[in-house]
KOLGU-4560 file (N, C-alpha, C; in nm, 3 decimals, padded with zeros to 5 digits):
<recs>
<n_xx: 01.649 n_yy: 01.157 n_zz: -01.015 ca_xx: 01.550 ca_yy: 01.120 ca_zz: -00.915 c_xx: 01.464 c_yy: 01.007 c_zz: -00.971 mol: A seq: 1 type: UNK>
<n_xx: 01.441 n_yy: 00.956 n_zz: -00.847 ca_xx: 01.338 ca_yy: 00.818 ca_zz: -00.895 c_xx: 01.202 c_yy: 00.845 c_zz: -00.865 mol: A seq: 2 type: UNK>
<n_xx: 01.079 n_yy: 00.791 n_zz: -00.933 ca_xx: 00.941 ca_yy: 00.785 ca_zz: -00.877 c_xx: 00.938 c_yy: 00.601 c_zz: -00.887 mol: A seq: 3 type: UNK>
<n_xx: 00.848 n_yy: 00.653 n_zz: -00.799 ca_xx: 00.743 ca_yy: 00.492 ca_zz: -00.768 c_xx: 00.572 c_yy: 00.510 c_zz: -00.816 mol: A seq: 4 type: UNK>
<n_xx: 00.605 n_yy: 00.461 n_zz: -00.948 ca_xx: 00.423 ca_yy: 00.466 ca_zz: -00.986 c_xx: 00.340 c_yy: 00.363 c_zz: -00.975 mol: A seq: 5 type: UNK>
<n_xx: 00.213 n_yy: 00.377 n_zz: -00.910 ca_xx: 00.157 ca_yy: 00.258 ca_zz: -00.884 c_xx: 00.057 c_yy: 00.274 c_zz: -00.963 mol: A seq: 6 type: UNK>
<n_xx: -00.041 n_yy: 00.163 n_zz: -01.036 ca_xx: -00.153 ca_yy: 00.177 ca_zz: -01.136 c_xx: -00.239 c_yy: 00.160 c_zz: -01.038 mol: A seq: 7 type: UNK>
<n_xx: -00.348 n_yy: 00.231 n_zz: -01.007 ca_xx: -00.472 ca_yy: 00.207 ca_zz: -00.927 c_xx: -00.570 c_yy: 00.144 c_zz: -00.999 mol: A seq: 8 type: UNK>
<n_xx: -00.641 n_yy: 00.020 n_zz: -00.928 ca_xx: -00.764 ca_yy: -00.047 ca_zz: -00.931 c_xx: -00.906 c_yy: 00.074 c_zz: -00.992 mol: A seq: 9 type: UNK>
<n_xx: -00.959 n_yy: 00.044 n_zz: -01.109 ca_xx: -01.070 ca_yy: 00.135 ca_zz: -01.176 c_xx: -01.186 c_yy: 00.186 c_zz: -01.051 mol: A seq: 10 type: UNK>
<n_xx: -01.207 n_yy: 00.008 n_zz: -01.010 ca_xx: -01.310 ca_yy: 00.018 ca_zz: -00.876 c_xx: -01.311 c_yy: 00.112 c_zz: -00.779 mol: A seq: 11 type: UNK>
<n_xx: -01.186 n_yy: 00.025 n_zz: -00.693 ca_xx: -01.167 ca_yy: 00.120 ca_zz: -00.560 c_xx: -01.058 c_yy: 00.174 c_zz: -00.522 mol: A seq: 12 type: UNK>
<n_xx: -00.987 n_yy: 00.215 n_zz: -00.654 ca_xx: -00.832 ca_yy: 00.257 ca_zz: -00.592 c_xx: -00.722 c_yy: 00.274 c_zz: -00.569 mol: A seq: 13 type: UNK>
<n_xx: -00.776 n_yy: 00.068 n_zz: -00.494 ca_xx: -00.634 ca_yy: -00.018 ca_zz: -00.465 c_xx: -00.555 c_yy: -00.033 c_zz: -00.558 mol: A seq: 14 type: UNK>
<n_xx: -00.408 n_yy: 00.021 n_zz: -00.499 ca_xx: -00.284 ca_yy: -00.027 ca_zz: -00.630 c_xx: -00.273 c_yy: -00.179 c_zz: -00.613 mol: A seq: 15 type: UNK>
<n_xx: -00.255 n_yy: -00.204 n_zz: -00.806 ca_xx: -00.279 ca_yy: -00.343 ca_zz: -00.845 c_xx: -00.134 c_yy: -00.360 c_zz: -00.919 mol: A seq: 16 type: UNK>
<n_xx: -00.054 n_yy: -00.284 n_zz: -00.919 ca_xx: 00.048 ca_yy: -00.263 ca_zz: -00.967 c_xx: 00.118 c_yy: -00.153 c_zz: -00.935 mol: A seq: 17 type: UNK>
<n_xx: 00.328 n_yy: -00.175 n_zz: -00.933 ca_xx: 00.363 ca_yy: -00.081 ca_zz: -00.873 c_xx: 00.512 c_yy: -00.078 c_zz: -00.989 mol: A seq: 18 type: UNK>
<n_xx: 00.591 n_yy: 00.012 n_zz: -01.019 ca_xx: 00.675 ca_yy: 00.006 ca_zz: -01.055 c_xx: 00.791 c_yy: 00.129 c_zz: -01.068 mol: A seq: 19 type: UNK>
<n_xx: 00.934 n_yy: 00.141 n_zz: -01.019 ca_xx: 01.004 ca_yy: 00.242 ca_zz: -01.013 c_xx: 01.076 c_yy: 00.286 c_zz: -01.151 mol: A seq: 20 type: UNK>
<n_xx: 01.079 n_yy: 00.406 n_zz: -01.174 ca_xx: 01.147 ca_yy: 00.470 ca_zz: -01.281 c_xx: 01.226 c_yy: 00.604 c_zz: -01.255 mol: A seq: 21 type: UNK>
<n_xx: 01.286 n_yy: 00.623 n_zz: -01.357 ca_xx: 01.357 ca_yy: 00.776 ca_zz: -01.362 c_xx: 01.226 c_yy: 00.892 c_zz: -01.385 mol: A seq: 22 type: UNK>
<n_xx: 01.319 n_yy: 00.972 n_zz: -01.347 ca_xx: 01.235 ca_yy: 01.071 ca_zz: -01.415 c_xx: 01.203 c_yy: 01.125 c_zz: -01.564 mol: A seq: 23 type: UNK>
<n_xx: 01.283 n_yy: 01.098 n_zz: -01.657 ca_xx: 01.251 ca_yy: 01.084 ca_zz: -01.770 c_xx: 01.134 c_yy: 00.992 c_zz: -01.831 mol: A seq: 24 type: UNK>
<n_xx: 01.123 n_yy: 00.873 n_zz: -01.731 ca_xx: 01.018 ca_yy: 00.804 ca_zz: -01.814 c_xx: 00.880 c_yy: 00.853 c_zz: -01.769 mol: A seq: 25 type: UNK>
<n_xx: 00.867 n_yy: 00.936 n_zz: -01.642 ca_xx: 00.703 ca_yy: 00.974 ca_zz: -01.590 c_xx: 00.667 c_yy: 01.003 c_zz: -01.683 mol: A seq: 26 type: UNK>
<n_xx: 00.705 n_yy: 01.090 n_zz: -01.781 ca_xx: 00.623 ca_yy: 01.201 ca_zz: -01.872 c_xx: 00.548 c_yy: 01.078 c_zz: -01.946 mol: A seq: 27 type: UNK>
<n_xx: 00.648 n_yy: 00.997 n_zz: -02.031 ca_xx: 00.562 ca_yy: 00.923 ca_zz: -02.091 c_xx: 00.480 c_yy: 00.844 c_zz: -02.032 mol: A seq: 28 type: UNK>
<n_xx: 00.494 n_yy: 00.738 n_zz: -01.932 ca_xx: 00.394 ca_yy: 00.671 ca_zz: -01.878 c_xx: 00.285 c_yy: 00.758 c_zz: -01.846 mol: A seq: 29 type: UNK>
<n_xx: 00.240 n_yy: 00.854 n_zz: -01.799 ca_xx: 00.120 ca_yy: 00.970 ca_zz: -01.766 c_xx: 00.092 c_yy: 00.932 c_zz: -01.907 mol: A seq: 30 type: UNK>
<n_xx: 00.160 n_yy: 00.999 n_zz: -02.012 ca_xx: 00.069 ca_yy: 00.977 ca_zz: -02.105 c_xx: -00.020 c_yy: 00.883 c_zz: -02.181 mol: A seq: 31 type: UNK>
<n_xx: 00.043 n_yy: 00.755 n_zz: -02.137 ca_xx: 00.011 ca_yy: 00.650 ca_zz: -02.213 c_xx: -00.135 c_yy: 00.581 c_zz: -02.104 mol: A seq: 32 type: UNK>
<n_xx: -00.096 n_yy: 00.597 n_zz: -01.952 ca_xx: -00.241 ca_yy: 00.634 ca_zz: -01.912 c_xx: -00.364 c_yy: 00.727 c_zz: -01.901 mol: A seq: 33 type: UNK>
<n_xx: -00.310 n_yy: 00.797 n_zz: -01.938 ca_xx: -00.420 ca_yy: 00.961 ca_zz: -01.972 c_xx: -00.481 c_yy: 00.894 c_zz: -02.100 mol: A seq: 34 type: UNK>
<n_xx: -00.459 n_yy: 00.878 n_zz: -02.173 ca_xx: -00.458 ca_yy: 00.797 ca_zz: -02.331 c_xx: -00.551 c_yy: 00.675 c_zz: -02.316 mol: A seq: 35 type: UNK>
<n_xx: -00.540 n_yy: 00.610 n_zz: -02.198 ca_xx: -00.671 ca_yy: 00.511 ca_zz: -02.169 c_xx: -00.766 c_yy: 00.522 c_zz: -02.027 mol: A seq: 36 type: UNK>
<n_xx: -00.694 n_yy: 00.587 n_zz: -01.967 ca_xx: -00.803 ca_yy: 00.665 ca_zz: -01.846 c_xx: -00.783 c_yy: 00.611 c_zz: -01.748 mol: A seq: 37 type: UNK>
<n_xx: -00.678 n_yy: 00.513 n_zz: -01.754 ca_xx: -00.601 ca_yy: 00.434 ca_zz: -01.604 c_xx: -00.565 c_yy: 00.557 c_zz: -01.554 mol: A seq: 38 type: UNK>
<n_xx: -00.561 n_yy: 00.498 n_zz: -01.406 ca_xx: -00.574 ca_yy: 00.611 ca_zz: -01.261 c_xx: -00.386 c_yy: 00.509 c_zz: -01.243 mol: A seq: 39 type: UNK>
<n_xx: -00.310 n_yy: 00.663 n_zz: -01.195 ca_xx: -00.195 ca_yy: 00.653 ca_zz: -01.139 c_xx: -00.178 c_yy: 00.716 c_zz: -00.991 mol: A seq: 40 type: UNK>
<n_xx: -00.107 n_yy: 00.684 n_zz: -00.928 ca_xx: -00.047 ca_yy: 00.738 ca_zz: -00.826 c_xx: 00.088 c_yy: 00.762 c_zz: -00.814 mol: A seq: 41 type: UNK>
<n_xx: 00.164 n_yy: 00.845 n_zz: -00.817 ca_xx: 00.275 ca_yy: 00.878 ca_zz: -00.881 c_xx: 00.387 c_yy: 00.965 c_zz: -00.705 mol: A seq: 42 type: UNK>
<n_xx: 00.435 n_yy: 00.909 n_zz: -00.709 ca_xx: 00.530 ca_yy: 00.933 ca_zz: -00.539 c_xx: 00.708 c_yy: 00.917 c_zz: -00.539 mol: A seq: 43 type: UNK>
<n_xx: 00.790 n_yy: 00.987 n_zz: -00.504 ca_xx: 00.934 ca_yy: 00.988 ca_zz: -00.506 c_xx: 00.951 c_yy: 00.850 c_zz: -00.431 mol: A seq: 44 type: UNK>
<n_xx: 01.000 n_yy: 00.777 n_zz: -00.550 ca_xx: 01.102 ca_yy: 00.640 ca_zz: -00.474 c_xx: 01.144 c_yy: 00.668 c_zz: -00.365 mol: A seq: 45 type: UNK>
<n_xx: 01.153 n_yy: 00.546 n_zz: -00.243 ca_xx: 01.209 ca_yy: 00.557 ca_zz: -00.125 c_xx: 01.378 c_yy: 00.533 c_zz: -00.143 mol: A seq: 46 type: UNK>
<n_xx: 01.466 n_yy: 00.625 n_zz: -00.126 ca_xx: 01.611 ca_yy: 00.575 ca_zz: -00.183 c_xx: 01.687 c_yy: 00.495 c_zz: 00.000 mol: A seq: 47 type: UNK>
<n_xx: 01.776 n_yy: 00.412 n_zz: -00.037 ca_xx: 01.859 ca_yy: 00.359 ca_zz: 00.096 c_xx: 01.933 c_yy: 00.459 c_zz: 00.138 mol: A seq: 48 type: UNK>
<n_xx: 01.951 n_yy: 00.464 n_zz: 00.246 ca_xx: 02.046 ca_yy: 00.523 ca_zz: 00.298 c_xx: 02.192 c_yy: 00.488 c_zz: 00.288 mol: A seq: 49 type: UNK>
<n_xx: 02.285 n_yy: 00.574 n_zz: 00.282 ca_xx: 02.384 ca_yy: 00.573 ca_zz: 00.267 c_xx: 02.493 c_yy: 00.593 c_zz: 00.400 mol: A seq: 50 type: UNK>
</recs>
């Protein structure tokens, strides 16, 4: 499975960045923002239809 993590804006929110991964890599990215206090939003990739 894929996620789509977006880095949220400190201010207000707004994602300022977006990027898709496996699921193996969430664990680490969470951590490496938990670790500096960046705000994620974290959502199942939209996959194409087949």
């Amino acid at each position: 499975m894929r996620f789509e993590i977006l880095r949220l804006d400190d201010v207000d929110g707004t994602p300022v960045d977006t990027t898709v991964v496996d699921a193996s890599s969430v664990n680490r990215i969470v951590q490496q923002a938990a670790a500096i206090g960046q705000r994620l939003w974290i959502r199942p990739a939209d996959t194409p239809a087949s």
